[in-house]
N, C-alpha and C positions, 0 to 999 in steps of 0.2 A: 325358555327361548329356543327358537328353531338356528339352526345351523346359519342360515343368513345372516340374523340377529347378531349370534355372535361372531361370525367374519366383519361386518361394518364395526361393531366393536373395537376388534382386536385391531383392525385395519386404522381406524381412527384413531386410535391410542397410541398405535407405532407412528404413525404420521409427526403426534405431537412429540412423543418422545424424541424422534430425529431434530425437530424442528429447536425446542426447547435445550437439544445438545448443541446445537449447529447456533445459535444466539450465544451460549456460554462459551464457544469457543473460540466466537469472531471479538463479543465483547469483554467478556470478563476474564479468558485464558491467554496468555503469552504464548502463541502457537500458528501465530501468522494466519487465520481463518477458519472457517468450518466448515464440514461437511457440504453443505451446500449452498451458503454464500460464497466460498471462492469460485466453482465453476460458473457460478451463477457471475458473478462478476467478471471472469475473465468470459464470458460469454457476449455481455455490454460489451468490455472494451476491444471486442473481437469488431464487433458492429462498425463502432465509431472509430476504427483502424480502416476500416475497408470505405466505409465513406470518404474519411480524410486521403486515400489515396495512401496509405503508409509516411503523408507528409509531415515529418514531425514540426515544422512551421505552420502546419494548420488550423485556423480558430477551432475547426471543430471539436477536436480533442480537448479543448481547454474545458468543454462542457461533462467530460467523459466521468470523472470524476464525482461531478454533484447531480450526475443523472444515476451511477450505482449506488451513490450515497442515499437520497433521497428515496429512490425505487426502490432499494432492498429492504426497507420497512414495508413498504407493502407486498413485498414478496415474502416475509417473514407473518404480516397479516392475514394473508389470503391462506397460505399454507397452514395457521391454526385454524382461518375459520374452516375451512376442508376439513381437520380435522376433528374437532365437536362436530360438524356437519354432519358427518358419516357416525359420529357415535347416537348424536339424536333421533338419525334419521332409520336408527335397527330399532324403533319401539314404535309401532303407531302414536302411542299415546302419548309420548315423551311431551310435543307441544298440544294444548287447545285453545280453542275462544276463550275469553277473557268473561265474555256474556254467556255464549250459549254451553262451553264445554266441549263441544263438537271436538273430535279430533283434529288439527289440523295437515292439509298436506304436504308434501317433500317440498316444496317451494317455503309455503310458512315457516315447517324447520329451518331451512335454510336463510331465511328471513331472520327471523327470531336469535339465531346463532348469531349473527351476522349486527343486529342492534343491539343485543347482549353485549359482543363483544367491544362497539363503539359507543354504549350506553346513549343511545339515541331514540328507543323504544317510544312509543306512543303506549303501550296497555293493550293494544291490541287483541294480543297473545300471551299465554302464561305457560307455567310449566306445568303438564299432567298430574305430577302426583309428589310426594314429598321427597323420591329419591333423586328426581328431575329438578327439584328444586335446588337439593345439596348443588346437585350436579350444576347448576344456571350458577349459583353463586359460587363454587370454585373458578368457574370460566371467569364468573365479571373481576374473583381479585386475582386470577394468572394475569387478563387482558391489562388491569392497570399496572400491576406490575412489568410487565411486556413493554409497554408505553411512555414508564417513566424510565424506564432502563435503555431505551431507545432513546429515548430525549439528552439521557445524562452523556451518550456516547455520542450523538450528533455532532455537539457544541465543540467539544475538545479537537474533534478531527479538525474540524474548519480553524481552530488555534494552530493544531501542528501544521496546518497547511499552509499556514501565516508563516512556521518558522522552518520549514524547510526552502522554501523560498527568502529568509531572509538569509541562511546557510548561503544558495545556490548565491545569490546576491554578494556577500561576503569574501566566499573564492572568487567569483568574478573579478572583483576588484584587485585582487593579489597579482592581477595579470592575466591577460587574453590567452593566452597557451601558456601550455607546462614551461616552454623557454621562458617567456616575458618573468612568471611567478619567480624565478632562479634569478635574471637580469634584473628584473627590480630590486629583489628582495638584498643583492650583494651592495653594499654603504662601500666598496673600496677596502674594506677592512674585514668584516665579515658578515655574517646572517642575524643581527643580534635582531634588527627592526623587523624581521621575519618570524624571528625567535618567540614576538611578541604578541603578532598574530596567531600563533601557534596555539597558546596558551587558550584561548578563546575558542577557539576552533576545536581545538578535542574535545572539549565539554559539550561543543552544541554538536559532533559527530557523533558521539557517544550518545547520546538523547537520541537523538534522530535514528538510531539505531534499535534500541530500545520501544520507539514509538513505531516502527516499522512494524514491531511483531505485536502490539497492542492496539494496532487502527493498521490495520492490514489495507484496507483499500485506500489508504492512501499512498500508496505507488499506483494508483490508474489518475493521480491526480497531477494532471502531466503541464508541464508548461510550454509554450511554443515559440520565448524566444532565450535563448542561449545564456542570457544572465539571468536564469528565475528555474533552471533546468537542474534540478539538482543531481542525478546521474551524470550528466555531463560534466558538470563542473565538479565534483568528484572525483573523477576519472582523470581530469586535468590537473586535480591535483596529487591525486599519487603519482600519477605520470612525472612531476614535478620532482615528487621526492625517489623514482627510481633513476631521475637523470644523477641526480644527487648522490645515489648512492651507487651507480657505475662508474661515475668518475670520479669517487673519495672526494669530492669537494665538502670545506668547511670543516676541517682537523685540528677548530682549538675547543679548548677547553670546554666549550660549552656545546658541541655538537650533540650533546646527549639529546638537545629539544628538538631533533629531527624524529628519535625513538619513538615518543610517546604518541605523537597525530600519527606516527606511522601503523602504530599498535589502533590505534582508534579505527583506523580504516580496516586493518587486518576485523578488527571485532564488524565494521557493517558490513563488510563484503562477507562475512561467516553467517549470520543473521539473513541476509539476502539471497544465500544458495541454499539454493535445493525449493527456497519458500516462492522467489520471486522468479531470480533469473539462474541459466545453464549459462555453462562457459560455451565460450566461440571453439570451433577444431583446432584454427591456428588464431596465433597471438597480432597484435594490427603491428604495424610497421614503424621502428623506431628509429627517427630522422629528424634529429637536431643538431644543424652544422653549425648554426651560430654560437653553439654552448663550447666546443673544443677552440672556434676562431677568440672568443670573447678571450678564454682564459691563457691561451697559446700555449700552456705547461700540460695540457690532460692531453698524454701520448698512453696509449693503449695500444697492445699488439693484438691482431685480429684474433687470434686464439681466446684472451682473456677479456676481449671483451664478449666474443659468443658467450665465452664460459658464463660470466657475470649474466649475460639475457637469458640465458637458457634456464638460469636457475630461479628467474623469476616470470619465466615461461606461465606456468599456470593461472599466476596471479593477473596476467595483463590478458589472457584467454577470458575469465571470467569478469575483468573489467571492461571488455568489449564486449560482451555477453549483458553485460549491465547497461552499456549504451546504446545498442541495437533494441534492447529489450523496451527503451523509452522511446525508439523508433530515430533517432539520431545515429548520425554514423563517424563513424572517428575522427575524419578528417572535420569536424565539427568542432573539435578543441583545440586545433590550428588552424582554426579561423583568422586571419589579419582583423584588426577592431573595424566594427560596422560603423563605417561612415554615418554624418546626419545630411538628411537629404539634401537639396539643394533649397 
């Protein structure tokens, strides 16, 4: 083999090799993407960011999701068949006629590679010689394997998509802003019927959390209205539990079930840095008068309550960093409840 031969070689081999890691690591490693489907996807949703106007009530976005889902299989397609492509096409002989033997040319290769890989061949073409043939039948059981491993990760996403929105749905109801969640959830006595929701809720945070870094691209699967928006309504609800814990509300006995959803979120917003979203420079603005009027006893002196925000500074940076990043903006979770039309 002359020098060319073996650069398209070598060239097609690394090709596969990256491609074959970047599949392991979107689908089968807990590692939030791979090599080149995450750019490749924040690439889509660069697109359908800049169509929709950055409106996070835009139909468009709602499509952003099952257009990277969908398309990155054939961007994961196309990048192997490139790869066999270029290893076929360093041997003249690698493909011929089926009838006459003739060599075939760079187009056939590439033909041939290409029905190989979708098992859709007519006979046309065959492989040159018996090393060509090893080589045809490695390609056809990667490609199925390739295809059922794609198939098996498809299905699950469009599940978790079902149940992060049924999450986002969930807090919803707990209350339209972080205040309502706190006013509702108080019975005159304490937090227990909040308590109860609680329980429910760290299981399905903690999943969702988990599923974050095992189906990475569902964070481009974005919803466009405020109860289905699970960033947001996440957001609203730690918000909820820091109003909670700068004014020590809820001191019996069983305030412990404020810890544990609290811990849940500490685990997705840890999962979610560094993979999804950056924190904001500053923290958004913390303005709930009706939580001090409601209860009329939470007196704070302005020192201790800076102190108290200051120390969960970081944490409310990188949960605006989480809402911006779904293209929503904070005053989004002090929204008043959306009227039904007229």
């Amino acid at each position: 083999m002359d020098f060319n031969s073996l650069f398209l070689i070598f060239l097609g081999f690394s090709i596969l090799v990256i491609v074959v890691i970047d599949i392991f690591l979107t689908v089968i490693h807990l590692g939030g993407g791979g090599i080149l489907s995450k750019p490749y996807s924040v690439g889509i949703w660069r697109i359908f960011k800049w169509f929709s106007g950055s409106n996070p009530e835009s139909v468009i976005l709602n499509y952003a999701g099952s257009v990277i889902l969908v398309s990155l299989f054939f961007f994961w397609i196309s990048i192997i068949w490139l790869g066999f492509s270029l290893i076929f096409l360093s041997d003249d002989g690698s493909v011929v006629d089926s009838i006459t033997d003739v060599n075939s040319n760079e187009v056939g290769k590439i033909y041939f590679v290409g029905y190989t890989l979708t098992s859709l061949g007519n006979g046309d073409l065959k492989s040159g010689s018996d090393w060509w043939r090893i080589m045809t039948n490695i390609m056809g059981m990667g490609s199925l394997f390739f295809v059922s491993l794609v198939i098996s990760y498809l299905l699950p996403v469009l599940q978790t998509v079902v149940a992060q929105r049924t999450l986002a749905t969930y807090i919803y109801q707990l209350g339209n802003t972080p205040e309502d969640i706190i006013l509702n959830g108080w019975n005159g006595k304490d937090f227990s019927a909040l308590h109860k929701r609680f329980s429910t809720l760290e299981t399905m945070i903690l999943k969702l959390s988990e599923q974050h870094l095992a189906y990475p691209i569902l964070h481009y699967f974005h919803a466009d209205k405020r109860e289905y928006a699970a960033p947001l309504n996440l957001a609203k609800l730690d918000e909820a539990l820091t109003i909670r814990e700068i004014y020590q509300m809820d001191k019996n006995t069983d305030n412990f079930n404020w810890v544990p959803i609290r811990r849940s979120l500490d685990n997705y917003l840890l999962k979610m840095k560094g993979n999804f979203i950056t924190s904001s420079p500053e923290p958004p603005p913390f303005e709930y008068p009706r939580i001090p009027a409601f209860w009329g006893d939470l007196t704070l002196s302005d020192s201790a309550f800076q102190k108290k925000l200051n120390e969960l500074k970081e944490r409310r940076c990188l949960l605006l960093g989480l809402v911006e990043k779904d293209l929503w903006h904070w005053q989004d979770i002090n929204k008043a409840e959306d009227l039904p039309p007229n």
